[in-house]
C-alpha positions as CSV (number, residue, x, y, z in Angstrom):
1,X,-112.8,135.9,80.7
2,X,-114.9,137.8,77.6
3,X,-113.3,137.9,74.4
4,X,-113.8,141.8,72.3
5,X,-112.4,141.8,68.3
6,X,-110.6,145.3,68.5
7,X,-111.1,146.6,64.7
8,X,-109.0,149.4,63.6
9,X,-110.9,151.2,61.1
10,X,-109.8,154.2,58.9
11,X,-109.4,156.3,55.5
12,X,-106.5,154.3,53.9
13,X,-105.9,157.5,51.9
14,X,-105.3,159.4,55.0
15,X,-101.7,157.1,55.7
16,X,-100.7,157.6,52.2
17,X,-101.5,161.7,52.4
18,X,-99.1,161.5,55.8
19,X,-95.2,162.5,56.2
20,X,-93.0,160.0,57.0
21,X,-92.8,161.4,60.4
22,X,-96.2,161.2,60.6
23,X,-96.2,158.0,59.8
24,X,-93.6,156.7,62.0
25,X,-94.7,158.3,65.1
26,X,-97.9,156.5,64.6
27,X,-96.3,153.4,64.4
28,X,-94.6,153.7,67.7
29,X,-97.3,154.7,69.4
30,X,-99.0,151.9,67.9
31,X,-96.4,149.6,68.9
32,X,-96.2,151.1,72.6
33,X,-99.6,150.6,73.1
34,X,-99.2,147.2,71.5
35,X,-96.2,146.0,73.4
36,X,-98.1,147.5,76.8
37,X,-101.2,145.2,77.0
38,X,-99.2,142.2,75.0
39,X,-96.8,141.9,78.3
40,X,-100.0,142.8,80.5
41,X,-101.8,139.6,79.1
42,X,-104.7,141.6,77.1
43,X,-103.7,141.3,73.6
44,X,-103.8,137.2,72.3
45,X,-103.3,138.0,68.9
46,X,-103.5,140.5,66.1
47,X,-102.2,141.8,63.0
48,X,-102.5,144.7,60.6
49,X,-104.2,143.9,57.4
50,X,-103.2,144.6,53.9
51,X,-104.7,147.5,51.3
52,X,-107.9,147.1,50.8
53,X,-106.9,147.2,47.1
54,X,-105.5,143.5,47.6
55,X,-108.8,142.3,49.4
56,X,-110.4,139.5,47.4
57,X,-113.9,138.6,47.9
58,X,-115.8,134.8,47.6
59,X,-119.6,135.5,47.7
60,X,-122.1,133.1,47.0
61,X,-124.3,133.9,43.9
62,X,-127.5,131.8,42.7
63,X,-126.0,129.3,45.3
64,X,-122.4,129.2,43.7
65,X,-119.2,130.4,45.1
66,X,-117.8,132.9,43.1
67,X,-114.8,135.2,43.5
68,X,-114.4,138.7,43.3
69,X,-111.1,141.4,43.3
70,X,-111.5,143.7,45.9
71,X,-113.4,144.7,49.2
72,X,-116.5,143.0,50.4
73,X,-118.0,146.3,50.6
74,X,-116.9,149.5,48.9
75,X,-116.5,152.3,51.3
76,X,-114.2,154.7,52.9
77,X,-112.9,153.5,55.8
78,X,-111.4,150.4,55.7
79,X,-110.5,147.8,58.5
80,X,-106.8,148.4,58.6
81,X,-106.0,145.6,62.0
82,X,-107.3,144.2,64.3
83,X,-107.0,142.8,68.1
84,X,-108.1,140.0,69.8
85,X,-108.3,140.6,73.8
86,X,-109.7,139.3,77.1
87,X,-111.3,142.4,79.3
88,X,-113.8,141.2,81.9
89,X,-116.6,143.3,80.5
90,X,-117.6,145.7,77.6
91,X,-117.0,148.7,79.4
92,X,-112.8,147.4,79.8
93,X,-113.1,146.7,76.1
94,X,-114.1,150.3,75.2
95,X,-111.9,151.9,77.9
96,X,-108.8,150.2,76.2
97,X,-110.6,150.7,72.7
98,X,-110.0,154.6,73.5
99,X,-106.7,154.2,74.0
100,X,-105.9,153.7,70.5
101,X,-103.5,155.6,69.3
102,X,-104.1,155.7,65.8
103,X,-107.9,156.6,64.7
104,X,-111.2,154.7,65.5
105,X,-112.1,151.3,66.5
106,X,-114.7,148.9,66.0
107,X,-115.5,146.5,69.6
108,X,-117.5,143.8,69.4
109,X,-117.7,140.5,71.6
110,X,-116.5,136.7,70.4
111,X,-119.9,134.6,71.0
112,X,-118.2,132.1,73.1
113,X,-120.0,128.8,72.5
């Protein structure tokens, strides 16, 4: 079955500008939705990511390896999580993509090889 990486993308300032309440009634719907298609078989791994303020970046520069503090790119919206899931076509992947509880959300296929 198709493979989709599910990225959770968002303002990182918008979690920090929440309530509490806010916060935690985001998490369990989070985890609702989470728990829902883990036991259904859709979900085969995820996590959520740190700040994007404890990113560190390795780019290659004048063909050497070099490493950088922070994001890749400077933006925004961040990628906050992710999810890894089996849905037997794009339009599944997007159907369960807008059931997201918590803000937008990045699909795109694994290349199987």
């Amino acid at each position: 079955m198709p493979r989709y990486m599910l990225m959770f993308v968002g303002d990182e300032t918008r979690r920090e500008r929440s309530s509490r309440e806010e916060r935690e009634r985001t998490y369990a719907a989070v985890g609702a939705w989470w728990d829902e298609l883990s036991k259904k078989g859709v979900v085969k791994g995820g996590e959520q990511l740190g700040p994007s303020a404890t990113a560190t970046t390795v780019r290659r520069v004048n063909g050497e390896m070099k490493v950088f503090d922070g994001p890749f790119i400077e933006s925004k919206e961040q990628v906050g999580g992710y999810a890894l899931i089996e849905a037997p076509d794009l339009d599944e992947a997007i159907r369960l993509a807008k059931s997201w509880p918590a803000g937008d959300v990045e699909v795109r296929p694994v290349v199987e090889r």
